[in-house]
C-alpha positions in Angstrom: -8.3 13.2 -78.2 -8.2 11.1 -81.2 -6.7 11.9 -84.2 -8.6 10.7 -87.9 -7.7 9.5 -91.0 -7.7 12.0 -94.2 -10.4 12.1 -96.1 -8.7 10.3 -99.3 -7.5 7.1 -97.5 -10.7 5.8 -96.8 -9.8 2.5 -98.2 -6.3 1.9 -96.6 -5.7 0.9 -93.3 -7.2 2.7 -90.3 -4.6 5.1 -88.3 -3.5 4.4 -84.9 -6.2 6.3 -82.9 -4.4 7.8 -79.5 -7.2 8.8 -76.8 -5.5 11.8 -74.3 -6.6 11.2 -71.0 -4.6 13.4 -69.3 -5.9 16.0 -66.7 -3.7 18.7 -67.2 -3.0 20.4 -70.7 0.6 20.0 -71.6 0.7 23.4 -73.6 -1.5 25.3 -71.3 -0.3 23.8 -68.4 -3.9 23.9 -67.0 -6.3 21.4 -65.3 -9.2 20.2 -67.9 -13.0 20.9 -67.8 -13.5 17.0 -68.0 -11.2 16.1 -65.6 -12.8 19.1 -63.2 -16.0 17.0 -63.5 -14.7 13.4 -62.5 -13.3 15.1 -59.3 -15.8 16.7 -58.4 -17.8 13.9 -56.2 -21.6 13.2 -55.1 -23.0 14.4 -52.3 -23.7 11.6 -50.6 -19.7 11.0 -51.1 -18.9 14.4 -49.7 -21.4 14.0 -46.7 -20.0 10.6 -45.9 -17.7 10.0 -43.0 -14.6 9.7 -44.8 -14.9 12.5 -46.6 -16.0 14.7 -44.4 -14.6 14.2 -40.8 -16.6 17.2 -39.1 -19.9 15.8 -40.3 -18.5 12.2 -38.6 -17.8 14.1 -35.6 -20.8 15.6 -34.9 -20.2 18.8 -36.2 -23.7 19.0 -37.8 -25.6 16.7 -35.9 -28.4 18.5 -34.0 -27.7 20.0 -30.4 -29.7 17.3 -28.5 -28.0 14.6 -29.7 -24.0 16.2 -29.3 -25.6 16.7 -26.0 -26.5 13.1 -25.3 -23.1 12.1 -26.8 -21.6 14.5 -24.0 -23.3 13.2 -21.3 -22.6 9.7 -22.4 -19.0 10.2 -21.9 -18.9 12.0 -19.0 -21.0 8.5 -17.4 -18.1 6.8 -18.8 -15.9 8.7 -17.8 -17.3 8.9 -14.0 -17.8 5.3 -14.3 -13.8 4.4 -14.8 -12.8 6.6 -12.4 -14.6 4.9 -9.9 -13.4 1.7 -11.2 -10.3 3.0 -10.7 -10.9 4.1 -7.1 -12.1 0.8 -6.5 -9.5 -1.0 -7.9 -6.3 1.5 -6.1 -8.7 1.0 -2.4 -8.1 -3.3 -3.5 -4.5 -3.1 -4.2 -4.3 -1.1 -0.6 -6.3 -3.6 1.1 -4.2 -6.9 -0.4 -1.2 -5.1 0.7 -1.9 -4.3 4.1 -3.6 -7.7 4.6 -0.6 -9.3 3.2 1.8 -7.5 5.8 -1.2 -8.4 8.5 -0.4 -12.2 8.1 3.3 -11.7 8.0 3.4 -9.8 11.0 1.3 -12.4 12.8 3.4 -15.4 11.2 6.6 -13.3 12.5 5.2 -13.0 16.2 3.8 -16.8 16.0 7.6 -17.8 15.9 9.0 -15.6 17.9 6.7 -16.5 21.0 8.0 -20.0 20.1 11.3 -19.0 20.7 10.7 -17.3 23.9 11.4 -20.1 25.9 14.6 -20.5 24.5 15.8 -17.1 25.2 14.9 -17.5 28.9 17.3 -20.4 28.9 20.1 -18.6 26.9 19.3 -15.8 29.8 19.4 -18.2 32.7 22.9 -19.7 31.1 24.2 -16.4 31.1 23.3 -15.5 34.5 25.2 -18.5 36.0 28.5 -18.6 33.3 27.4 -21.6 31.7 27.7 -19.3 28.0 31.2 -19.2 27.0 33.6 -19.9 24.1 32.0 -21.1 20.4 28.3 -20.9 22.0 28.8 -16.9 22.3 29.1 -16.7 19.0 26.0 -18.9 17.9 23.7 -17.1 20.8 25.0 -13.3 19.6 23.9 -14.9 16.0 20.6 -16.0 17.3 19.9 -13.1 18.9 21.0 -10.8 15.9 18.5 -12.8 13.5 16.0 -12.2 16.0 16.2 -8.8 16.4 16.4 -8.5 12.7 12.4 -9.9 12.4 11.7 -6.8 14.9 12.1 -9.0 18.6 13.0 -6.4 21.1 13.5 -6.9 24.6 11.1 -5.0 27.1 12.0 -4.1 30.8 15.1 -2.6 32.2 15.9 -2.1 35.8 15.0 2.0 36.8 12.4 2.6 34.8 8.8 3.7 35.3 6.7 1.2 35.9 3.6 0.7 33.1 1.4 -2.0 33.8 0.7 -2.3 30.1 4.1 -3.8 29.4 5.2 -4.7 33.0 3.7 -7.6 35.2 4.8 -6.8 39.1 5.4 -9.5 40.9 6.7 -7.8 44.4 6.5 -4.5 45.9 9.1 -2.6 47.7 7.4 0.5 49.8 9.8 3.5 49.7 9.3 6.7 51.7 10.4 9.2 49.1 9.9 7.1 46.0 8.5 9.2 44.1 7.0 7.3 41.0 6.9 3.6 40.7 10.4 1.9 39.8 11.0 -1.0 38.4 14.2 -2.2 41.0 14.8 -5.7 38.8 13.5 -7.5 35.9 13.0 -10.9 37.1 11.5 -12.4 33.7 12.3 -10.3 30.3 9.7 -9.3 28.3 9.5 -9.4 24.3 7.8 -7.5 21.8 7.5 -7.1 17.7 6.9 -3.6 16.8 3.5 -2.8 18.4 2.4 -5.8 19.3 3.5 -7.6 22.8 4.1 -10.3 23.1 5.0 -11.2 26.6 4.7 -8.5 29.1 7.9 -8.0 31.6 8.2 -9.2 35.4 9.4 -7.2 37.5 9.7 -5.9 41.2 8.4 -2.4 42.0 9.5 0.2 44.0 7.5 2.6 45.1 5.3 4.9 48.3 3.8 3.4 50.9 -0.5 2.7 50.4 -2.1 5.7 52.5 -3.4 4.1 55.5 -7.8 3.5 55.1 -10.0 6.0 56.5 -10.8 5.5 60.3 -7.9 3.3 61.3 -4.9 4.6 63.1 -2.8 1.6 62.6 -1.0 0.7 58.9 -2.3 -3.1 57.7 0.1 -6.0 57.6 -1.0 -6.5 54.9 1.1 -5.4 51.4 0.1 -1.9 50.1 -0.6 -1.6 47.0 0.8 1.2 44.8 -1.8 3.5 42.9 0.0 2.3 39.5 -0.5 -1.1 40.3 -4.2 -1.3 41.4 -5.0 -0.1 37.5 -4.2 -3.6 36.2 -1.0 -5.1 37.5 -1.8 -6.0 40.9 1.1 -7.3 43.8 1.5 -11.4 43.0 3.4 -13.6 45.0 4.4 -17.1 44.1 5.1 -19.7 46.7 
């Protein structure tokens, strides 16, 4: 809105001409035509995807291609999942492999130390252990057992030839199982894994004499238990 100069002062100078931009009328308190028009915006500016989010998410895009766009992110979606699968089945596999090769680096020095526990057991056996070297073989041993080393074979047990080796064998009448009467070499083993079976002597029935002979052998029966993979040995 501009305001002119009367019609008389033609000559003097020009009055200050104020142009009203304002979009709302401050009497009327209402919103111009003119400023209805500059807000109201092309088409192409209303289809676009800022100004119209619906249209930029597919909302009027034709059925086959919302369609396309769906089965494109279910591949995706199938295609992480395995990735994920793949990746959780790795992470498994490093970790179990990873405890593999401790528990064969574990056993590795504990079969070197075998030796030395026979002759800690030996000592023992004839008195020679006594005073400070208690101490430091009940520390050994505790440390050992702490890495999973446990003894196997203990005088009156069952005999199982897949953690016992017999070296002799006792025949009792009324035996009624095979007994293992004495350990005569202690075996180890960490967790599942042996690593040195036990020797022991066996007690156990006498061997049914063979078909057609009335006569028992000379020779050393051998118990049903033992004849499944822990045979009678004798050392000279």
């Amino acid at each position: 809105m501009s305001r002119k100069p009367p019609p008389g002062n033609q000559g003097e100078r020009p009055w200050l001409i104020v142009h009203d931009r304002r979009r709302i009328d401050p009497v009327t308190l209402q919103l111009r035509r003119g400023s209805e028009e500059e807000t109201q915006s092309s088409p192409a500016e209303q289809n676009s995807p800022e100004a119209n989010p619906a249209v930029h998410c597919g909302a009027g895009a034709p059925p086959a291609q919302v369609q396309q766009s769906r089965d494109r992110v279910a591949e995706l979606t199938a295609d992480l999942q395995r990735i994920k699968a793949e990746y959780d089945n790795y992470r498994k596999r490093i970790q179990r492999d990873r405890l593999a090769v401790r528990e064969i680096a574990v056993a590795n020095v504990l079969t070197g130390l075998l030796p030395v526990l026979d002759a800690i057991e030996q000592a023992r056996e004839h008195g020679e252990v006594s005073g400070g070297q208690t101490a430091i073989v009940d520390m050994l041993e505790s440390h050992l057992a702490a890495l999973g080393l446990q003894p196997v074979g203990k005088p009156g047990e069952p005999f199982n030839p897949l953690v016992h080796e017999a070296l002799t064998y006792i025949q009792v009448k009324n035996a009624i199982e095979p007994i293992c009467t004495a350990v005569l070499r202690r075996g180890y083993r960490v967790g599942d894994q042996l690593l040195r079976p036990a020797q022991v002597s066996v007690s156990g029935q006498p061997a049914a004499p063979a078909p057609g002979h009335g006569q028992t052998s000379t020779n050393p029966p051998t118990s049903p238990a033992l004849s499944s993979g822990a045979t009678d040995r004798r050392r000279t």
